[in-house]
C-alpha positions as CSV (number, residue, x, y, z in Angstrom):
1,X,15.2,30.5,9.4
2,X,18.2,29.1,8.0
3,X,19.0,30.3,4.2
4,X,19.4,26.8,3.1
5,X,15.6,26.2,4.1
6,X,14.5,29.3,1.8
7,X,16.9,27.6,-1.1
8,X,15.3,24.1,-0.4
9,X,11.3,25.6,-0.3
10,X,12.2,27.7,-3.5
11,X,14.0,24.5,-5.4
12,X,11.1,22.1,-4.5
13,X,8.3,24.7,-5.5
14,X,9.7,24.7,-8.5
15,X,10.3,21.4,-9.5
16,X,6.6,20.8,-8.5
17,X,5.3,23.1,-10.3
18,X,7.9,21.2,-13.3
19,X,6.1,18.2,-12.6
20,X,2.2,19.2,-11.9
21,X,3.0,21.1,-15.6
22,X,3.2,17.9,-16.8
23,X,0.4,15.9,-15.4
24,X,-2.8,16.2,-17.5
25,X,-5.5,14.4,-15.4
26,X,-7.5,15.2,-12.1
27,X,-5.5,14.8,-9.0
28,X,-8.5,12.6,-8.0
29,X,-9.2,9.9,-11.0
30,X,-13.2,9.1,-11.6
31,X,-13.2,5.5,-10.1
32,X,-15.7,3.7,-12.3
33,X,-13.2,4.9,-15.3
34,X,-9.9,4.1,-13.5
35,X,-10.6,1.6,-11.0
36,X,-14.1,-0.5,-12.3
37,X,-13.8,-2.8,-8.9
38,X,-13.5,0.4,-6.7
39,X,-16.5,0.4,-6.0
40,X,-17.4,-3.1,-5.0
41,X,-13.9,-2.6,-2.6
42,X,-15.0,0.6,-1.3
43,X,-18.7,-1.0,-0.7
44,X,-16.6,-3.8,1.3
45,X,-14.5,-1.3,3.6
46,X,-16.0,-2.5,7.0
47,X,-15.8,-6.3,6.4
48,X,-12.1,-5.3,4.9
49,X,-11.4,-3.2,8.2
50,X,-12.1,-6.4,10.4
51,X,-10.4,-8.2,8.4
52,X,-6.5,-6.0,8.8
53,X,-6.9,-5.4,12.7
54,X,-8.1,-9.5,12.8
55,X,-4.4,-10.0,11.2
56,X,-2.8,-6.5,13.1
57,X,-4.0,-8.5,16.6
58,X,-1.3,-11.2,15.6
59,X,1.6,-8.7,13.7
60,X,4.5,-10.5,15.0
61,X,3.3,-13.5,13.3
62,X,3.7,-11.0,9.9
63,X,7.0,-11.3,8.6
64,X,8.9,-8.1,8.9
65,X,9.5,-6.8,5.0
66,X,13.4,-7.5,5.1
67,X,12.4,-10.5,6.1
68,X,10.6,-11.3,2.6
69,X,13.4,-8.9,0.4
70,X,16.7,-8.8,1.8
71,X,17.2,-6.1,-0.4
72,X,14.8,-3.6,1.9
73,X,16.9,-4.3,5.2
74,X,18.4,-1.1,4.8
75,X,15.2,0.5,5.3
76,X,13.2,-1.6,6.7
77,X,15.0,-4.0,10.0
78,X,16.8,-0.4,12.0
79,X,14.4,3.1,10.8
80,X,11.9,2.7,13.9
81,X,8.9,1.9,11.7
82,X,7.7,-1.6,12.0
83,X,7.2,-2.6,8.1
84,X,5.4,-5.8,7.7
85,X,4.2,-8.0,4.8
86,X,1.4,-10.0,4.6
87,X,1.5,-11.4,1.2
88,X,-1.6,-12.9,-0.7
89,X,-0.3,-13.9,-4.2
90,X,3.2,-12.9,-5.5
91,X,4.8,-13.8,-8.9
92,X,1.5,-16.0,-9.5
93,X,2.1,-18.1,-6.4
94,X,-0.7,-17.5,-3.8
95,X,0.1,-17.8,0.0
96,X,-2.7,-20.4,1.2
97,X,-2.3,-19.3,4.8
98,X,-3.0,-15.9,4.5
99,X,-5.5,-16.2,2.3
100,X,-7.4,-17.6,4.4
101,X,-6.7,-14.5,7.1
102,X,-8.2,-12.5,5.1
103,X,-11.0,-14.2,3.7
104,X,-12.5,-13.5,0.1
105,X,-12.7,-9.6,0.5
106,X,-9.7,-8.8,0.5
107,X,-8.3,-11.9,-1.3
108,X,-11.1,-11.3,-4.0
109,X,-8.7,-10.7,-7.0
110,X,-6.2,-13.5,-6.0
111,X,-9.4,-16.5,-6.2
112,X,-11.8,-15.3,-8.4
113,X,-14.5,-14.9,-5.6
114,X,-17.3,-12.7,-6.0
C-alpha cells in the first residue's frame, strides 16, 4: 500500500472523529420526533414504489439535471451517471404534469391531499 493511502486513512479518521465529537444526537433520529409525516410516508412505501418505476419506465422523458440548473453541467451532462429531475413544486410553483405522474402519495405535501 502506497504511503499516501496510510496518510489519507489516518487524516480522514481523524477529522471524523473531529466531527462525530461534535454531533450530539443519535445517528438514527426517532421519526415521530424529527419527521411527524414519516410514518404515514413510510406506511405508503409500496404505492410510492409503483409510483418512481411508473415514471423510471419513461426516464428519457425526465429532464437530465443540467438540463433544469446549468450550473450542475459540470457534474451532471459527462460523469457516467444518468442524473435526472422530476420536479413536483419548486420556488412555490408546482409542476402540473408531474404531479399528476406521481399521484397524491408522493405529491402529498405539494396539494394538501391526505
Amino acid at each position: 500500500m502506497p504511503a499516501s493511502v496510510g496518510i489519507y486513512d489516518r487524516a480522514a479518521a481523524v477529522i471524523r472523529r473531529i466531527y462525530d465529537s461534535r454531533i450530539d444526537s443519535p445517528s438514527v433520529l426517532p421519526m415521530g420526533e424529527f419527521f411527524p409525516e414519516g410514518a404515514r410516508i413510510a406506511a405508503a412505501w409500496r404505492s410510492i414504489r409503483a409510483e418512481a418505476l411508473a415514471v423510471a419506465a419513461d426516464l428519457n422523458g425526465v429532464p437530465g439535471f443540467h438540463e433544469i440548473m446549468q450550473e450542475q453541467a459540470d457534474i451532471s451532462a459527462d460523469d457516467g451517471h444518468d442524473w435526472r429531475l422530476l420536479l413536483l413544486k419548486a420556488y412555490g410553483v408546482e409542476i402540473p404534469e408531474n404531479l399528476a405522474a406521481c399521484g397524491c402519495r408522493v405529491a402529498c405535501d405539494c396539494r394538501g391531499c391526505s
